[in-house]
N, CA, C and O atoms as a GROMACS GRO file, in nm:
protein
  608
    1UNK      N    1   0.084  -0.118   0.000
    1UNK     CA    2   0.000   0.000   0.000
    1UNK      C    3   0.088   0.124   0.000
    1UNK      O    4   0.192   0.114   0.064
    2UNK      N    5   0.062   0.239  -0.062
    2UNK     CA    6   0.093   0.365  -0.057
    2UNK      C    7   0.006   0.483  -0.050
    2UNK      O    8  -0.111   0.504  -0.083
    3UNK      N    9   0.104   0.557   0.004
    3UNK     CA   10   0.074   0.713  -0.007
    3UNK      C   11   0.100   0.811  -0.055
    3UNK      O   12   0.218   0.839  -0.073
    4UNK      N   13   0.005   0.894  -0.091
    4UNK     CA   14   0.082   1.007  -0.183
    4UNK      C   15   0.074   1.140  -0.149
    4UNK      O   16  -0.039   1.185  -0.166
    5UNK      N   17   0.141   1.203  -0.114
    5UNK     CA   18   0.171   1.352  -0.030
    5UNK      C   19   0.216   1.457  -0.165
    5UNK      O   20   0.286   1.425  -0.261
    6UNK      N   21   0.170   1.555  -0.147
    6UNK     CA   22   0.164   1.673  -0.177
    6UNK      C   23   0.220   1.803  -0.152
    6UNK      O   24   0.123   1.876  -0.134
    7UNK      N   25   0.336   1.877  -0.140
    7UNK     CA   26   0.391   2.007  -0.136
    7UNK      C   27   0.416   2.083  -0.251
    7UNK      O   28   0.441   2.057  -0.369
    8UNK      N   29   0.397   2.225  -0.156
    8UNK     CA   30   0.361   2.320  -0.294
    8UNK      C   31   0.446   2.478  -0.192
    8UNK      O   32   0.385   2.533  -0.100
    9UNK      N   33   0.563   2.514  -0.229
    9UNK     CA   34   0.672   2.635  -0.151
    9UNK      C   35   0.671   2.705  -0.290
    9UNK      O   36   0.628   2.663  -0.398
   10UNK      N   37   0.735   2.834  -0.255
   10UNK     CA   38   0.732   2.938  -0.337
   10UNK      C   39   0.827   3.052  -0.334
   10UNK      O   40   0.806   3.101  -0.224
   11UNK      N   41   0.883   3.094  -0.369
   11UNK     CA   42   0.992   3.224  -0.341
   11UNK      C   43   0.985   3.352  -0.474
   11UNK      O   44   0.967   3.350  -0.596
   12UNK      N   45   1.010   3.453  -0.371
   12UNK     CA   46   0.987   3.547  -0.461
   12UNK      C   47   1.127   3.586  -0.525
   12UNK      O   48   1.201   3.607  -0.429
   13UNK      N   49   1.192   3.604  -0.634
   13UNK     CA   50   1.346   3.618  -0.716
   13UNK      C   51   1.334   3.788  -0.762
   13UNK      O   52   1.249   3.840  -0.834
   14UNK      N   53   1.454   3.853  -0.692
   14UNK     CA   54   1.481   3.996  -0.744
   14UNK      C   55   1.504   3.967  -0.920
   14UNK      O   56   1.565   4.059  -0.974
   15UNK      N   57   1.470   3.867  -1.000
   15UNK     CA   58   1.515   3.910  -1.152
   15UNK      C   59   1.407   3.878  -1.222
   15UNK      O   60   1.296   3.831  -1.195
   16UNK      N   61   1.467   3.917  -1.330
   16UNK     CA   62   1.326   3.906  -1.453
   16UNK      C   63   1.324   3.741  -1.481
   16UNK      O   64   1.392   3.646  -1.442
   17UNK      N   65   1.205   3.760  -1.573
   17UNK     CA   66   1.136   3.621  -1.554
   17UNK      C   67   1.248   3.522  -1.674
   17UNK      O   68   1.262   3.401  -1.694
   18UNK      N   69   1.288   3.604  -1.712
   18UNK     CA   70   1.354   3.525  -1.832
   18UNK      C   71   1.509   3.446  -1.790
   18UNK      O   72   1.542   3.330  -1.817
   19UNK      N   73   1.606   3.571  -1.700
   19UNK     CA   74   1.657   3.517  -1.638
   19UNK      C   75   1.628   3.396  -1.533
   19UNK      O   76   1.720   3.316  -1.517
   20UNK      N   77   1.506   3.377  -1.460
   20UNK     CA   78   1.510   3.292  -1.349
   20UNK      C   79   1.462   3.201  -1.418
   20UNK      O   80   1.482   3.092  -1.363
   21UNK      N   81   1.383   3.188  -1.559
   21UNK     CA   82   1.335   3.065  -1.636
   21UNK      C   83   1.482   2.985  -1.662
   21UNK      O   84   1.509   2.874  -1.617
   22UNK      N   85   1.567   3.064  -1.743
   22UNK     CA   86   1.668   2.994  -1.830
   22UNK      C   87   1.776   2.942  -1.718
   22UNK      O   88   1.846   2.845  -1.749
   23UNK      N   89   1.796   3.011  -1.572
   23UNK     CA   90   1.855   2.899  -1.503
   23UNK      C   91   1.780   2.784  -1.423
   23UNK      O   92   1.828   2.672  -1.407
   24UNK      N   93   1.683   2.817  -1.386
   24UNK     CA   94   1.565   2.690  -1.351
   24UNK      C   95   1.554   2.598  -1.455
   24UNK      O   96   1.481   2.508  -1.415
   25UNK      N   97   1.589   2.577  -1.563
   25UNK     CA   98   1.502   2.548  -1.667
   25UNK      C   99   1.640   2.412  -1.738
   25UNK      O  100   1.621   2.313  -1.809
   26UNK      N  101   1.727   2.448  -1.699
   26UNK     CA  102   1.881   2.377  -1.716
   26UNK      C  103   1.906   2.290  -1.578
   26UNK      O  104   1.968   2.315  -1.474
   27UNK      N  105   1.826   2.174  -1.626
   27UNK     CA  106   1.779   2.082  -1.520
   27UNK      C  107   1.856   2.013  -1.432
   27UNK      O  108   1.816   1.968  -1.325
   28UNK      N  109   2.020   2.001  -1.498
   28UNK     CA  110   2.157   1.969  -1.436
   28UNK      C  111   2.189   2.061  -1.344
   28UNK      O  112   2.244   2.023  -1.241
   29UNK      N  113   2.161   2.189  -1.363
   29UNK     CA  114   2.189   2.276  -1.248
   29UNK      C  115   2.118   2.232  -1.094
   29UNK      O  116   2.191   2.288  -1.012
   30UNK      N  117   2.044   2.181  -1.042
   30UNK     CA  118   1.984   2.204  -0.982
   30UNK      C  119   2.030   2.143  -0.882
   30UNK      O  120   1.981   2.207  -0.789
   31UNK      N  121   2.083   2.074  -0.844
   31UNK     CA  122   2.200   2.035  -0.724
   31UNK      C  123   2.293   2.133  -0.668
   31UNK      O  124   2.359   2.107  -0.568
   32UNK      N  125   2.300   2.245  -0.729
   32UNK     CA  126   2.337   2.407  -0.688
   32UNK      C  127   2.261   2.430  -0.590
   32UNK      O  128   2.309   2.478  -0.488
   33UNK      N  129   2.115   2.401  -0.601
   33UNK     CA  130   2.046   2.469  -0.434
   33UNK      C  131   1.952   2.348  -0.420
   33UNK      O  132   1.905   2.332  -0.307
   34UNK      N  133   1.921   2.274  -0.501
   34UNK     CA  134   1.830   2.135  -0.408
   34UNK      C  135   1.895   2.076  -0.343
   34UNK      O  136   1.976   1.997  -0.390
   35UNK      N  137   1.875   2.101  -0.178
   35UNK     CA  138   2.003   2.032  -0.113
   35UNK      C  139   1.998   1.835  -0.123
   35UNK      O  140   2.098   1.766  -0.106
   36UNK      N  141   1.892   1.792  -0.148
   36UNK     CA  142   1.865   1.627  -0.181
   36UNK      C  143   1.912   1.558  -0.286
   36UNK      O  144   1.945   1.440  -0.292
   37UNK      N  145   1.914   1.693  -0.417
   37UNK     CA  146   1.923   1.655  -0.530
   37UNK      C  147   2.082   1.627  -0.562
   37UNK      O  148   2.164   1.719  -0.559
   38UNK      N  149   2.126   1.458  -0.602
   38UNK     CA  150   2.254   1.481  -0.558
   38UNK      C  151   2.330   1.502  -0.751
   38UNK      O  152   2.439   1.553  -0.777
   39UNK      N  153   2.231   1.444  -0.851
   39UNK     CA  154   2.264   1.516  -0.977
   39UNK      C  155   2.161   1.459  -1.044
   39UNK      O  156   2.116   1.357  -0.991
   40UNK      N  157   2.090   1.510  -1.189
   40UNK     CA  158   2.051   1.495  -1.312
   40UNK      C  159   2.112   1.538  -1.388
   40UNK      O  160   2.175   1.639  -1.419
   41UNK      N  161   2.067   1.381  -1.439
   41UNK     CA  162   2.149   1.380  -1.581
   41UNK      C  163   2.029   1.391  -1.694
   41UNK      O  164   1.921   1.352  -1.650
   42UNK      N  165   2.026   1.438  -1.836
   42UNK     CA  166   1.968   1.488  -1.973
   42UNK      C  167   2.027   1.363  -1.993
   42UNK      O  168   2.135   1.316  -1.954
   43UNK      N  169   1.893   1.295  -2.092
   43UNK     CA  170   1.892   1.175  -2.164
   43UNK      C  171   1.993   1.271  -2.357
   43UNK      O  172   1.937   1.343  -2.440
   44UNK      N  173   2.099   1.237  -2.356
   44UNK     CA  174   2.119   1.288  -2.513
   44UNK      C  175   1.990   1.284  -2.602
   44UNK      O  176   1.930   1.374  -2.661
   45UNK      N  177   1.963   1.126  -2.591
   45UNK     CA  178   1.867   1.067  -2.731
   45UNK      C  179   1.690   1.124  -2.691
   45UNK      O  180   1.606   1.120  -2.781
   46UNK      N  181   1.657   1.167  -2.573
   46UNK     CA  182   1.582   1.244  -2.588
   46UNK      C  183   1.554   1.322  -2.492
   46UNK      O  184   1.507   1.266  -2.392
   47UNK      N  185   1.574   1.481  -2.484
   47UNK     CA  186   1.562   1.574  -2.390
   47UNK      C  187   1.491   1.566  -2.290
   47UNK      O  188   1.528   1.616  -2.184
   48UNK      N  189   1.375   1.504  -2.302
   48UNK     CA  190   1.265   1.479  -2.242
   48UNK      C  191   1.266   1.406  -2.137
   48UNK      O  192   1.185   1.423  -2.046
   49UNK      N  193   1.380   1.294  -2.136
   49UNK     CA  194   1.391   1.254  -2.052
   49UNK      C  195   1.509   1.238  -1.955
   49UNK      O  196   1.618   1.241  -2.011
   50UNK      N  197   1.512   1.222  -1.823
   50UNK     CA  198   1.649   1.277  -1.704
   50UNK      C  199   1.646   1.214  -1.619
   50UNK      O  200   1.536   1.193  -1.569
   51UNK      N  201   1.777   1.148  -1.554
   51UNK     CA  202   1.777   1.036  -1.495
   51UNK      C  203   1.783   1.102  -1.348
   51UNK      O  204   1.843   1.204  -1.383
   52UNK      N  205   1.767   1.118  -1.228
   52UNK     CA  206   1.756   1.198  -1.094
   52UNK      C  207   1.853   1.092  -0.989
   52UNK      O  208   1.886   0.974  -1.000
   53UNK      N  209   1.874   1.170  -0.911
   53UNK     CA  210   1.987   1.090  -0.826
   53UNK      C  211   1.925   1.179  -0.703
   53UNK      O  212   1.940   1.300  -0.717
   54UNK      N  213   1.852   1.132  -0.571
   54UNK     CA  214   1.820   1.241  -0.497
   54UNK      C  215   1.943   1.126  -0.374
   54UNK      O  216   1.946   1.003  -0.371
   55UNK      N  217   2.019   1.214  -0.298
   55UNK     CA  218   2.072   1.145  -0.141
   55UNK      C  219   2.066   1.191  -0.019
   55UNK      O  220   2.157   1.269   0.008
   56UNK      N  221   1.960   1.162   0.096
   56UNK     CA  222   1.964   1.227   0.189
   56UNK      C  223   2.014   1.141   0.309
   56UNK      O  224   1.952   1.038   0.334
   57UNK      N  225   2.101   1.170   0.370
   57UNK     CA  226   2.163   1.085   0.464
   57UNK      C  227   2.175   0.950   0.447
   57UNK      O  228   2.280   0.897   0.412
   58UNK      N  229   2.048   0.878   0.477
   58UNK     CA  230   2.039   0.750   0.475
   58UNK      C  231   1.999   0.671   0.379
   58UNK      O  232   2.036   0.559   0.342
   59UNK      N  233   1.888   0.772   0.332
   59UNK     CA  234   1.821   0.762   0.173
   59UNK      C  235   1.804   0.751   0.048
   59UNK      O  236   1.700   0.799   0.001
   60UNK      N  237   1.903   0.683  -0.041
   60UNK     CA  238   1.921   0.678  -0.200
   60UNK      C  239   1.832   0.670  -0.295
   60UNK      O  240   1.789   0.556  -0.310
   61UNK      N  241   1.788   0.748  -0.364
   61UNK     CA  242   1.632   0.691  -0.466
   61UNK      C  243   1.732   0.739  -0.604
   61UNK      O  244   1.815   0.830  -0.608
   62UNK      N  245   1.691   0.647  -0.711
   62UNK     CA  246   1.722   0.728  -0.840
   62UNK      C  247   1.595   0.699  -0.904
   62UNK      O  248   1.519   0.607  -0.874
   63UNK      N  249   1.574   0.806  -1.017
   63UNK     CA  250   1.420   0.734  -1.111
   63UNK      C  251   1.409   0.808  -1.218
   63UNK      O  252   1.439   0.926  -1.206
   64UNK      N  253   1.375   0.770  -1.317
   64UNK     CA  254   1.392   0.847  -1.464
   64UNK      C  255   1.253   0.931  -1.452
   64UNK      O  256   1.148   0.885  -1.408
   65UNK      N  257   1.271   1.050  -1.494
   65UNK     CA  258   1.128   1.147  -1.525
   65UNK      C  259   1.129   1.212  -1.644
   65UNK      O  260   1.222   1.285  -1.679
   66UNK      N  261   1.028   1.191  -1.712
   66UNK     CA  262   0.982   1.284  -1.828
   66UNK      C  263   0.923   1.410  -1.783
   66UNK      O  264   0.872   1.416  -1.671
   67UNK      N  265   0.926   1.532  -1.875
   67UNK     CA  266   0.892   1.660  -1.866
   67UNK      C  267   0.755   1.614  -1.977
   67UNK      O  268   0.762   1.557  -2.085
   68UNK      N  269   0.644   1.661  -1.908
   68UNK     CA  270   0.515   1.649  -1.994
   68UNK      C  271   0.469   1.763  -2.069
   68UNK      O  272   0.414   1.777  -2.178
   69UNK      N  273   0.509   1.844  -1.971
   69UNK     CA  274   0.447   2.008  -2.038
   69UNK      C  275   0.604   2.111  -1.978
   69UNK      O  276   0.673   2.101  -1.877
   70UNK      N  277   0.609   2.208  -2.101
   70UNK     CA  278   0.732   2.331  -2.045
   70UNK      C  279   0.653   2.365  -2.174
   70UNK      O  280   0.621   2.308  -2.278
   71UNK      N  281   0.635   2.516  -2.102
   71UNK     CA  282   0.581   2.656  -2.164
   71UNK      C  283   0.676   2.748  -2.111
   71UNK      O  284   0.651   2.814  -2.010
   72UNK      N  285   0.798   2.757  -2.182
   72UNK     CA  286   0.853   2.901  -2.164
   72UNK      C  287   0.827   2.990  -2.045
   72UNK      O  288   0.713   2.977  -2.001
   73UNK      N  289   0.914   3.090  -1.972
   73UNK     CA  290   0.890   3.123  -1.887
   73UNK      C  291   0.736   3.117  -1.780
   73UNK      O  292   0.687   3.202  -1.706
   74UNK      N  293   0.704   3.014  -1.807
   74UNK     CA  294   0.519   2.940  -1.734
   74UNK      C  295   0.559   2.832  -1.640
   74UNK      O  296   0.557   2.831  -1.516
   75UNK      N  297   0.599   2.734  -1.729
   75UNK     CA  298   0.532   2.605  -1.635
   75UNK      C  299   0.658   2.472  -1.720
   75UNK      O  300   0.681   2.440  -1.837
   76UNK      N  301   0.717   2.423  -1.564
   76UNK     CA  302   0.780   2.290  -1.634
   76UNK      C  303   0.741   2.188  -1.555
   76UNK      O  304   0.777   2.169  -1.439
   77UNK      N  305   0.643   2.097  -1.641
   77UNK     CA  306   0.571   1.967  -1.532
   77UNK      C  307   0.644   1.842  -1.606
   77UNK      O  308   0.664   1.803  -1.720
   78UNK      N  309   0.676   1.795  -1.453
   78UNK     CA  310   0.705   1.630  -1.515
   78UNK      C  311   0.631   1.557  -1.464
   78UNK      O  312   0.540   1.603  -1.395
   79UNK      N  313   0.646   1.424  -1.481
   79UNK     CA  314   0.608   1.299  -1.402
   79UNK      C  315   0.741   1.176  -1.402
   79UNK      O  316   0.809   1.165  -1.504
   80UNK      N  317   0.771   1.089  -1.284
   80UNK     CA  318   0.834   0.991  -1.305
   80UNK      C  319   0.788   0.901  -1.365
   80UNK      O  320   0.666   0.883  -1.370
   81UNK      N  321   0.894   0.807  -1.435
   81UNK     CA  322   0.835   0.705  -1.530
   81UNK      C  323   0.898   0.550  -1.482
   81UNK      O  324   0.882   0.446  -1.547
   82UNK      N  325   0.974   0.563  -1.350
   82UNK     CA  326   1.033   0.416  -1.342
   82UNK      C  327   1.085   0.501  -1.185
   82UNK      O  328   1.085   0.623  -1.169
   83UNK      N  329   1.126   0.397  -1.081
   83UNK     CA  330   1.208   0.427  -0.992
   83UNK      C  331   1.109   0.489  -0.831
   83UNK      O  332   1.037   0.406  -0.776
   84UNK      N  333   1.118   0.629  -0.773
   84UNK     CA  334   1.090   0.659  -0.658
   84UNK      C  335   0.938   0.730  -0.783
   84UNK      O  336   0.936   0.795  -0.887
   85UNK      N  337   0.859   0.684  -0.714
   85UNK     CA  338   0.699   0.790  -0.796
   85UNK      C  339   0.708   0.903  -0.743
   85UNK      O  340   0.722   0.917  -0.621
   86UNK      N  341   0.699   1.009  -0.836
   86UNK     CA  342   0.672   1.101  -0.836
   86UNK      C  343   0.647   1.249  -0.919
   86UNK      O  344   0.708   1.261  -1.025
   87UNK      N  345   0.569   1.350  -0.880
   87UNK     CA  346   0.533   1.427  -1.051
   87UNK      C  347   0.553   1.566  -0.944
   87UNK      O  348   0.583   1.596  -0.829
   88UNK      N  349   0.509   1.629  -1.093
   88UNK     CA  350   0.493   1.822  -1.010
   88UNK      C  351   0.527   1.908  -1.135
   88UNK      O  352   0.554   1.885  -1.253
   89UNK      N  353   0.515   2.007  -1.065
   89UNK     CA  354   0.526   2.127  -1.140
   89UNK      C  355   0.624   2.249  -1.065
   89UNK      O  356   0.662   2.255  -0.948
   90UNK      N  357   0.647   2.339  -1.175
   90UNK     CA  358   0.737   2.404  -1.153
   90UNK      C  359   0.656   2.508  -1.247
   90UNK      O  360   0.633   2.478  -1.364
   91UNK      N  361   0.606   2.655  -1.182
   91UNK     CA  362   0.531   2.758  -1.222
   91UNK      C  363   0.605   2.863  -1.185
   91UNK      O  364   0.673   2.857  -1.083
   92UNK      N  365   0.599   3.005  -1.284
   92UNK     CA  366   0.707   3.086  -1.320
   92UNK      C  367   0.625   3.171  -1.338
   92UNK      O  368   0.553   3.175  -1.437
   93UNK      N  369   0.622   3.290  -1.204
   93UNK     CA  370   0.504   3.465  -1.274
   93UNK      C  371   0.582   3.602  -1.251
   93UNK      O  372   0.644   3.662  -1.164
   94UNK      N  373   0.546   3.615  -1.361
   94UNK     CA  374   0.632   3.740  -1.381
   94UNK      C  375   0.622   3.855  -1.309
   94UNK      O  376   0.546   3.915  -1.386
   95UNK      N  377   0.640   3.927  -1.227
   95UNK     CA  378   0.646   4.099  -1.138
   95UNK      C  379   0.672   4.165  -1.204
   95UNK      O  380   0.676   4.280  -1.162
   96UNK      N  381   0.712   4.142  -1.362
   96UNK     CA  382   0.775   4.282  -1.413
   96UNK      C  383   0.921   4.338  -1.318
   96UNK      O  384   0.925   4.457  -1.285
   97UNK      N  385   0.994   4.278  -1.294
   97UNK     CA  386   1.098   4.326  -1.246
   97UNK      C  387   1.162   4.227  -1.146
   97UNK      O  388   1.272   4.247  -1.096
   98UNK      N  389   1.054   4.073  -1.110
   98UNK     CA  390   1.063   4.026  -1.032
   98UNK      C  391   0.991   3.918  -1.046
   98UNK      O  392   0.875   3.936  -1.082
   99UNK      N  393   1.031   3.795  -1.024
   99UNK     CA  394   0.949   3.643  -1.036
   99UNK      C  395   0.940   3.587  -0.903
   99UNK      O  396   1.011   3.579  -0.803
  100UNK      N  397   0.797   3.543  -0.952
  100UNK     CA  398   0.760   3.417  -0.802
  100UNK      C  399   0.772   3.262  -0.892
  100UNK      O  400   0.720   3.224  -0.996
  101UNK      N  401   0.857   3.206  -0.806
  101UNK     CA  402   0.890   3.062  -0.849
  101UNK      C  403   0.784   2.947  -0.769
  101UNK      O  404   0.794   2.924  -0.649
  102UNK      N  405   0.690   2.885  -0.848
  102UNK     CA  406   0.600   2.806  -0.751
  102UNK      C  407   0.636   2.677  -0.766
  102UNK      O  408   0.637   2.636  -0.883
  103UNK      N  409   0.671   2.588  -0.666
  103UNK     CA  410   0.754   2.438  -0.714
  103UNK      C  411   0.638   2.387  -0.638
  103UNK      O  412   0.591   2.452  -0.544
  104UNK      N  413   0.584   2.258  -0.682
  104UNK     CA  414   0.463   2.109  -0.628
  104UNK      C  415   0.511   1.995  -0.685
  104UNK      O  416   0.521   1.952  -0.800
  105UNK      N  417   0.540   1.954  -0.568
  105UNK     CA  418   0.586   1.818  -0.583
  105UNK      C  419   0.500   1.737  -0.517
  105UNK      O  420   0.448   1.784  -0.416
  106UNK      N  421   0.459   1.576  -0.565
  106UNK     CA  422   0.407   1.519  -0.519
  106UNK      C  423   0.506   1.370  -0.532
  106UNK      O  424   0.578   1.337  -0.626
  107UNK      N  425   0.477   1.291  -0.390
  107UNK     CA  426   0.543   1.146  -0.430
  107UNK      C  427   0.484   1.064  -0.312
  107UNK      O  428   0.416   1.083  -0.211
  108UNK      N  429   0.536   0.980  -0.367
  108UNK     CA  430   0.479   0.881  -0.328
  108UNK      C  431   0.568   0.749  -0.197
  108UNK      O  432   0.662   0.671  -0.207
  109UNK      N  433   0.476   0.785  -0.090
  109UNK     CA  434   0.577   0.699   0.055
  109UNK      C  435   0.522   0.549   0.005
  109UNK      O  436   0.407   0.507  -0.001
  110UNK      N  437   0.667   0.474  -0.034
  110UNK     CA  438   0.670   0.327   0.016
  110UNK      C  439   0.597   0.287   0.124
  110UNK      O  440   0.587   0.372   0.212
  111UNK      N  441   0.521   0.138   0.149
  111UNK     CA  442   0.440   0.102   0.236
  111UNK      C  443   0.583   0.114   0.353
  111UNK      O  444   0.594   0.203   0.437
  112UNK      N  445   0.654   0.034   0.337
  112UNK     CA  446   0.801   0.051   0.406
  112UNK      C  447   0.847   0.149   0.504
  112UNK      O  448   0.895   0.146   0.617
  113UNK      N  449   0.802   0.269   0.388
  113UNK     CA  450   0.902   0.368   0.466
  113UNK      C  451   0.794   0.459   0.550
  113UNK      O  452   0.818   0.541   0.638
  114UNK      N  453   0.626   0.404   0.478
  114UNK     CA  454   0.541   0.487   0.598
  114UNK      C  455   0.502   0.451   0.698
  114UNK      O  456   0.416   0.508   0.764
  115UNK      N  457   0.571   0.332   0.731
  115UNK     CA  458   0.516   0.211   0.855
  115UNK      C  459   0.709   0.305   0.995
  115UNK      O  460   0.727   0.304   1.117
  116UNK      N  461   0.790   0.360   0.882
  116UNK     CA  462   0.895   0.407   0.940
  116UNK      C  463   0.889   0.521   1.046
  116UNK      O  464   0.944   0.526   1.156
  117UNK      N  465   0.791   0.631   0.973
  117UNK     CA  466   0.799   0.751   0.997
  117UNK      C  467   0.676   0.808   0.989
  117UNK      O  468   0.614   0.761   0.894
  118UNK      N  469   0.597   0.918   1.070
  118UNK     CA  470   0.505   0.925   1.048
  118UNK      C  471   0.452   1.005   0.946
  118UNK      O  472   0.535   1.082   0.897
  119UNK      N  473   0.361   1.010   0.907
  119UNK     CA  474   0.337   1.109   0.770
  119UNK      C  475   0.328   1.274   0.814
  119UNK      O  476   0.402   1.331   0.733
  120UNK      N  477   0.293   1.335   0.871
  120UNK     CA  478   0.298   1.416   0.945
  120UNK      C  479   0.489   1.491   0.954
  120UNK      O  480   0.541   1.602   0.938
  121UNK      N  481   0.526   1.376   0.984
  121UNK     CA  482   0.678   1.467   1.054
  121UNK      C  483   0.745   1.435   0.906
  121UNK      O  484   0.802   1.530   0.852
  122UNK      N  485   0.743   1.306   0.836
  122UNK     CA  486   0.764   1.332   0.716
  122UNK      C  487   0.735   1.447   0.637
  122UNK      O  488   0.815   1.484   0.551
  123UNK      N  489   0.644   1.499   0.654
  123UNK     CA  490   0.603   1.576   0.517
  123UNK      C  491   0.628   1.748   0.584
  123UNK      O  492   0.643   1.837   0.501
  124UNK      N  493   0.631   1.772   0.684
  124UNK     CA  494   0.730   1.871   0.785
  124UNK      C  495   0.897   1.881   0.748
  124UNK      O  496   0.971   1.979   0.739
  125UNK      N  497   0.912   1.783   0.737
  125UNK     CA  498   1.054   1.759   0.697
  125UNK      C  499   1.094   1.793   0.493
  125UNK      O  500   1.182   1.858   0.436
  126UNK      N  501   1.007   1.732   0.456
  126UNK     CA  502   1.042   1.753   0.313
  126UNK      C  503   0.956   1.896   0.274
  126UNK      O  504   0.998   1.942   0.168
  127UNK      N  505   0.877   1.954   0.319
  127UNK     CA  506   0.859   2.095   0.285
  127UNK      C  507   0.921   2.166   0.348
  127UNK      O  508   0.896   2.276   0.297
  128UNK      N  509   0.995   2.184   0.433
  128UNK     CA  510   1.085   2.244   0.494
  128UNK      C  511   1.209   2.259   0.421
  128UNK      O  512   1.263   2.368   0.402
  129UNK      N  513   1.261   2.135   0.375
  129UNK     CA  514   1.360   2.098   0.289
  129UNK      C  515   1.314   2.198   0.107
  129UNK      O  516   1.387   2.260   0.030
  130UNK      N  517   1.207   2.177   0.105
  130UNK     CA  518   1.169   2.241  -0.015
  130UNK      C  519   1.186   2.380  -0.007
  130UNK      O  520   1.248   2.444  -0.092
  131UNK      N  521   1.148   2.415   0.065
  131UNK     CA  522   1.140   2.586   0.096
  131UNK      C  523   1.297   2.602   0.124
  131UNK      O  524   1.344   2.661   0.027
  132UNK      N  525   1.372   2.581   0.196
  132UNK     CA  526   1.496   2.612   0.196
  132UNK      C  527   1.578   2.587   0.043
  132UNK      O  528   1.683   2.650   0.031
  133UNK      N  529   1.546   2.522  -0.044
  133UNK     CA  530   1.567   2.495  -0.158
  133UNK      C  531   1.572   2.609  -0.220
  133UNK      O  532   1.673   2.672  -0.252
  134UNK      N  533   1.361   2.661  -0.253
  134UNK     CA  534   1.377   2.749  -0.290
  134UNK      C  535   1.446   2.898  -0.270
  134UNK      O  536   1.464   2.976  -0.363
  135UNK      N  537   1.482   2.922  -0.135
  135UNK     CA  538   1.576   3.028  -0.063
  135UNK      C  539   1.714   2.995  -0.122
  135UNK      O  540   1.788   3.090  -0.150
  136UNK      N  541   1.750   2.885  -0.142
  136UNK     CA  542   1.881   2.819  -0.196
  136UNK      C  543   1.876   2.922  -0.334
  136UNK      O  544   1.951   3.014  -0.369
  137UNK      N  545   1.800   2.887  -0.371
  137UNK     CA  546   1.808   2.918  -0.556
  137UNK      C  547   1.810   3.099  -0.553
  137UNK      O  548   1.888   3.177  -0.608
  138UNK      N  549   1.709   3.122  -0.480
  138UNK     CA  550   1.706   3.291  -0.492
  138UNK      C  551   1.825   3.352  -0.458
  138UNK      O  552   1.883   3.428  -0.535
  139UNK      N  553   1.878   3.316  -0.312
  139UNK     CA  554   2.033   3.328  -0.301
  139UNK      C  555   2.175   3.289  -0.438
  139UNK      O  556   2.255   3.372  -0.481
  140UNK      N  557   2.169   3.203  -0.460
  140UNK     CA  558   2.225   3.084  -0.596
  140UNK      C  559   2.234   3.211  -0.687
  140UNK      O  560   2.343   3.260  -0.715
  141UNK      N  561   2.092   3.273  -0.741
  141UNK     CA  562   2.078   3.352  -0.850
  141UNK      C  563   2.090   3.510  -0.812
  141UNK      O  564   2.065   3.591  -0.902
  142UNK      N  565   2.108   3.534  -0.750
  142UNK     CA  566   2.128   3.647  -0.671
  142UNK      C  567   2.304   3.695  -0.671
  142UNK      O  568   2.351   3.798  -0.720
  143UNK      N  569   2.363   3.604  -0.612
  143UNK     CA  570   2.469   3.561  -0.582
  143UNK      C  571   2.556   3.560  -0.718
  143UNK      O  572   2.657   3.631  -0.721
  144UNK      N  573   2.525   3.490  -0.820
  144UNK     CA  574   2.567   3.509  -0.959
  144UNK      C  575   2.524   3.600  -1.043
  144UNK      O  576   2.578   3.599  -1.154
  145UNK      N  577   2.416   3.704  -1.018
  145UNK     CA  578   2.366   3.823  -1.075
  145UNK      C  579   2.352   3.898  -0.976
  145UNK      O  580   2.254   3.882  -0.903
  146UNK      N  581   2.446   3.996  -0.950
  146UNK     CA  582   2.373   4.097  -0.827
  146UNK      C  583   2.245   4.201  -0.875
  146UNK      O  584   2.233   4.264  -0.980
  147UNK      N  585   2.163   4.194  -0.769
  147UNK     CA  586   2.072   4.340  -0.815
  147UNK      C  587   2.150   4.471  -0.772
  147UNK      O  588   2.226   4.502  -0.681
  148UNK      N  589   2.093   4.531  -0.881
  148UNK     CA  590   2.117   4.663  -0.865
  148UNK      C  591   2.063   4.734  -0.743
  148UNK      O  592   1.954   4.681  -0.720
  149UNK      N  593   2.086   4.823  -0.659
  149UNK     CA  594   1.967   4.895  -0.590
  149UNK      C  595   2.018   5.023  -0.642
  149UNK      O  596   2.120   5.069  -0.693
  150UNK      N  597   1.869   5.068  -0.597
  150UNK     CA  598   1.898   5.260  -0.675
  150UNK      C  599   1.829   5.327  -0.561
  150UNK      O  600   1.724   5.295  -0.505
  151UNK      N  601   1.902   5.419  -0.541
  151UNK     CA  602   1.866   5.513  -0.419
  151UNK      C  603   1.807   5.635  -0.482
  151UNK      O  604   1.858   5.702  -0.572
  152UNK      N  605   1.642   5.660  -0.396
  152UNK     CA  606   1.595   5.786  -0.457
  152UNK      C  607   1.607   5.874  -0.345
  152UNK      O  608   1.577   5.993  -0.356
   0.00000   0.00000   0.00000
C-alpha cells in the first residue's frame, strides 16, 4: 500500500522572468540549491527525458522522469516514469521586475518507509527541505547576478 503527499513552496526572485526561467530550466543545475538533489542527468537521445539521483543521509532513490508540459517562462511539469513515484510542477510569474517561483511536488511513501515515519513529521521535513531549496536558488541567483539597488 501507498501514499501520496503533496507540497507546494514558493519564493519570490529579485530578476526578470527570463533570467530565473533559463537557469531553472537547465535541469543539471539544480544540485546548486536542491540540497537532496545529488545530480541529473539529460537523456542525449531524448531531452525529455532525465535520470535523478536524490541522497539524503540514509536515503538513495534514483528514477527516470519525463517533462510532460514546459511553456517558456510558465510552467515545467514532469512525471516519473520508473524508480521513486513522483510528478509536479514548476510555475514561473512574472512581477515585471521580479518572479515568483511556484515548485509542487508530489510522491509517493513506500508502504516501508510509511510504517517508518510518520506522515505528518515526514512531510514537515520535506517541505521544509523544499522551501529552503527554494531560498537556496534565490540566493544561488542572486549571488551570480547581483541586483542593482537605486537610491531615490
Amino acid at each position: 500500500m501507498s501514499n501520496w503527499l503533496e507540497h507546494s513552496v514558493q519564493v519570490e526572485v529579485p530578476h526578470s522572468i527570463d533570467l530565473v526561467w533559463s537557469l531553472w530550466s537547465d535541469l543539471e543545475q539544480m544540485p546548486n540549491w536542491m540540497e537532496w538533489i545529488a545530480s541529473v542527468d539529460i537523456r542525449e537521445d531524448d531531452p525529455s527525458l532525465s535520470r535523478w539521483h536524490l541522497n539524503s543521509q540514509s536515503f538513495q532513490f534514483s528514477w527516470n522522469a519525463r517533462i510532460v508540459r514546459k511553456v517558456p517562462n510558465q510552467i515545467i511539469q514532469w512525471e516519473s516514469v520508473d524508480g521513486l513515484a513522483n510528478r509536479g510542477a514548476v510555475r514561473f510569474y512574472d512581477r515585471h521586475g521580479s518572479s515568483i517561483v511556484k515548485l509542487t511536488v508530489a510522491y509517493d511513501i513506500p508502504g516501508w518507509l510509511g510504517k517508518l515515519m510518520d506522515n505528518l513529521f515526514l512531510g514537515r521535513l520535506v517541505e521544509s527541505t523544499l522551501q529552503a531549496d527554494m531560498d537556496r536558488f534565490r540566493d544561488y541567483i542572486t549571488s551570480r547576478f547581483p541586483v542593482e539597488v537605486t537610491v531615490q
